[in-house]
C-alpha positions in Angstrom: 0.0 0.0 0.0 1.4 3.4 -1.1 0.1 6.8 0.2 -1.1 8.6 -3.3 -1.8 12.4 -1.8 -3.3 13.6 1.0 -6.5 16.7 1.5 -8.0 18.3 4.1 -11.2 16.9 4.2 -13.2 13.9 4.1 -15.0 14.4 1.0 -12.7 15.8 -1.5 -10.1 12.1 -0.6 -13.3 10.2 -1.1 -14.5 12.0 -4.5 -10.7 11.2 -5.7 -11.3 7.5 -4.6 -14.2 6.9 -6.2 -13.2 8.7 -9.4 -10.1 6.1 -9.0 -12.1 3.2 -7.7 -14.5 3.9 -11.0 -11.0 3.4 -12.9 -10.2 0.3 -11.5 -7.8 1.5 -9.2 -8.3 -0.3 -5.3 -7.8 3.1 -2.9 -8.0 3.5 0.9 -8.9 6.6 2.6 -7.6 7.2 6.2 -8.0 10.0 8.3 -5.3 11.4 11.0 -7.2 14.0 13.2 -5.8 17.0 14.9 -4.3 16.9 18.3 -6.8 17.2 20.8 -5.9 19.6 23.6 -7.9 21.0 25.8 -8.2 23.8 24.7 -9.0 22.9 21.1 -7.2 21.3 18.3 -3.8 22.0 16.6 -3.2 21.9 13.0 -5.4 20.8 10.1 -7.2 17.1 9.9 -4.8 15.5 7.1 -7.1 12.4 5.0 -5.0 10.3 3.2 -5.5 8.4 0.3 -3.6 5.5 -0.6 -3.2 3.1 -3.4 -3.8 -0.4 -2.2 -2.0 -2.3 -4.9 1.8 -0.6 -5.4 1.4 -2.0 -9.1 -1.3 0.7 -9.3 0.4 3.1 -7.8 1.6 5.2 -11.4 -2.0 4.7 -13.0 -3.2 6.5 -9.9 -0.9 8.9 -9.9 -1.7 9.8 -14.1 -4.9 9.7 -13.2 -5.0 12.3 -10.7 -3.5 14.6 -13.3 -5.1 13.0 -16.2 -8.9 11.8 -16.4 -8.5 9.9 -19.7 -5.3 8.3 -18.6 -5.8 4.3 -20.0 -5.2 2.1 -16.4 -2.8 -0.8 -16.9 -3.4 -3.1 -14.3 -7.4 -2.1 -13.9 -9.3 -4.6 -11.3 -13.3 -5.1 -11.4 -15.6 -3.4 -9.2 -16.0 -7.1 -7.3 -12.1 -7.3 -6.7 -11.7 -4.6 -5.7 -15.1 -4.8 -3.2 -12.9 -7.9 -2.1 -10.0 -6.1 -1.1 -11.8 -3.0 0.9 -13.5 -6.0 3.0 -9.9 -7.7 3.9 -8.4 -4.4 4.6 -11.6 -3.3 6.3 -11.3 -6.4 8.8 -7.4 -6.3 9.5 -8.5 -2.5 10.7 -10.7 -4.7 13.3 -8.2 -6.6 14.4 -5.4 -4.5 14.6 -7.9 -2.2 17.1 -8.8 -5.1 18.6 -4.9 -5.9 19.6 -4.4 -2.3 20.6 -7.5 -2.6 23.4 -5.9 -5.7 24.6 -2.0 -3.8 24.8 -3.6 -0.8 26.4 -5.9 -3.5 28.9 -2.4 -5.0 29.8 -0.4 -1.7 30.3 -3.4 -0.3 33.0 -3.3 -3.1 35.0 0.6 -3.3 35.6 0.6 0.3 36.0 -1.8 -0.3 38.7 -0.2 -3.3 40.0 3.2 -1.3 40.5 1.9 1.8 41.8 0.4 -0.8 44.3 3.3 -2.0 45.2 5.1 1.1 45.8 2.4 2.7 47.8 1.8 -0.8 49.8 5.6 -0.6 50.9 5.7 2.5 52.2 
């Protein structure tokens, strides 16, 4: 997977995915938020789109630039359903592992500052 570009907001990365999607082109779009502070946020939300396939990675790129650009390596609207799923559920799991990690780190941080304050 190969970040393409990124934009500002949600809908102008998904108007470029479709158009690429509609191409053939498999695309992902993520979205990196600003910091939170209390105060408010910092910085601009930055949505990135990537390329799934690196093979597609140059047809994407003309694209962008050039609508009538011919795709080489062009998928079908059902392959490329197939790959958004798989990506869609390794995001799942990946969170899923994260929860567990941050479960883990809570409890031995509790479980030392236990042990400090209990020998004091």
């Amino acid at each position: 997977m190969k970040l393409l570009t990124q934009y500002e907001t949600e809908s102008e990365a998904d108007v470029a995915s479709i158009r690429l999607e509609q191409k053939g082109i498999a695309t992902f779009v993520s979205s990196r938020r600003p910091m939170g502070f209390p105060l408010g946020t910092i910085g601009p939300p930055m949505i990135a789109l990537w390329v799934v396939l690196d093979d597609q990675f140059d047809d994407a790129t003309a694209l962008l630039f050039n609508p009538d650009h011919t795709v080489v390596h062009a998928l079908s609207p059902d392959e490329i359903e197939t790959i958004k799923n798989g990506i869609q559920g390794g995001d799942q799991s990946a969170a899923l592992g994260a929860l567990g990690w941050l479960g883990t780190g809570i409890f031995l941080f509790v479980a030392v500052v236990y042990l400090i304050t209990g020998l004091q």
